[in-house]
N, C-alpha and C positions, 0 to 999 in steps of 0.2 A: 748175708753172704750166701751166696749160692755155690751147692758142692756137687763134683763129678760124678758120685756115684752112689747109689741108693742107700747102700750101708750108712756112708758118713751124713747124707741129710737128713737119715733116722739117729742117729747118735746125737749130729748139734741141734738137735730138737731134743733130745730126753735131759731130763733132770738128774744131775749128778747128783753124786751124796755131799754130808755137810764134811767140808776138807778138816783134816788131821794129820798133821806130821806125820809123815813116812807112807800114807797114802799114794796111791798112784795117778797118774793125772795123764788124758790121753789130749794132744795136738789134734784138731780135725782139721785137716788141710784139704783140696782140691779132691782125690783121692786115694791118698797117701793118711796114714797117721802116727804120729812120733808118740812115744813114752815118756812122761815128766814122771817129779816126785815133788810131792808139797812138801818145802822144807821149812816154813814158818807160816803161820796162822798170824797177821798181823791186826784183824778187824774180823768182824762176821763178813764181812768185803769186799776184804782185799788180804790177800795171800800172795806166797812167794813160789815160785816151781824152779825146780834142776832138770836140765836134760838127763836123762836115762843114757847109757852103756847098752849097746847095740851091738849082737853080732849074730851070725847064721848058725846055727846048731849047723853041726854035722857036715856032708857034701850035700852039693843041690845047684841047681843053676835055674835060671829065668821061670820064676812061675813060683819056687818054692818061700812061704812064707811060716817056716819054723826057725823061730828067733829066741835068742837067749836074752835075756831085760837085766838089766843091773843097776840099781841107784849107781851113780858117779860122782863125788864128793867134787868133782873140780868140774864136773857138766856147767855149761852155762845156764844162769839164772834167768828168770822172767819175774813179773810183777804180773799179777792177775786182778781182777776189780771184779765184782759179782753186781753184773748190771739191773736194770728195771723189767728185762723180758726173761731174767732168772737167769740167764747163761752167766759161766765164766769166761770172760773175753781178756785176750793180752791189752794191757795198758798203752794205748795212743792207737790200735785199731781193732779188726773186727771178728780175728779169729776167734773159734770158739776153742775152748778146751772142758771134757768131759769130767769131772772128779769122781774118784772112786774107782777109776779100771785104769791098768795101765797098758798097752796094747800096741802094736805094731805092723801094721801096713804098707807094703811097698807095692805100687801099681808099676808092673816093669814093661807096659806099655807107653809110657811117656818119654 
């Protein structure tokens, strides 16, 4: 998969850490990046992630990227597999997800 922007082709290329409950887990999308949290360890893997709790600290408008991160006990769930070129990738396709940071990106030019 190919990404938007330099940051995120260097992240779904680096090696995440080995995942543990309450760990944070970052989406690398086009570029854009969401906050997950590993919420079960079910194999060396394949792991389980929760969307993260998203909001803007403070005032701010288009361009500002200072975000408050919160585990969310009811976030939707994902199924992760730790494939043969190392990544963590969602289950049935090709996103990568980073483990060990949890972190948040919004490109407010799309």
């Amino acid at each position: 998969m190919r990404h938007g922007s330099l940051q995120n082709m260097i992240a779904a290329d680096s090696k995440g850490a080995v995942p543990e409950v309450g760990m944070g887990a970052t989406e690398i999308l086009w570029t854009d990046r969401r906050p997950w949290t590993v919420v079960a360890v079910k194999s060396p893997t394949r792991i389980i992630v929760q969307m993260d709790s998203v909001r803007a600290r403070g005032e701010g408008g288009i361009g500002r990227q200072d975000w408050e991160i919160t585990p969310d006990p009811t976030g939707h769930m994902e199924t992760l597999t730790l494939r043969k070129d190392g990544k963590w990738r969602r289950m049935g396709d090709a996103t990568v997800f980073l483990i060990g940071i949890r972190e948040k990106h919004y490109d407010w030019s799309f």
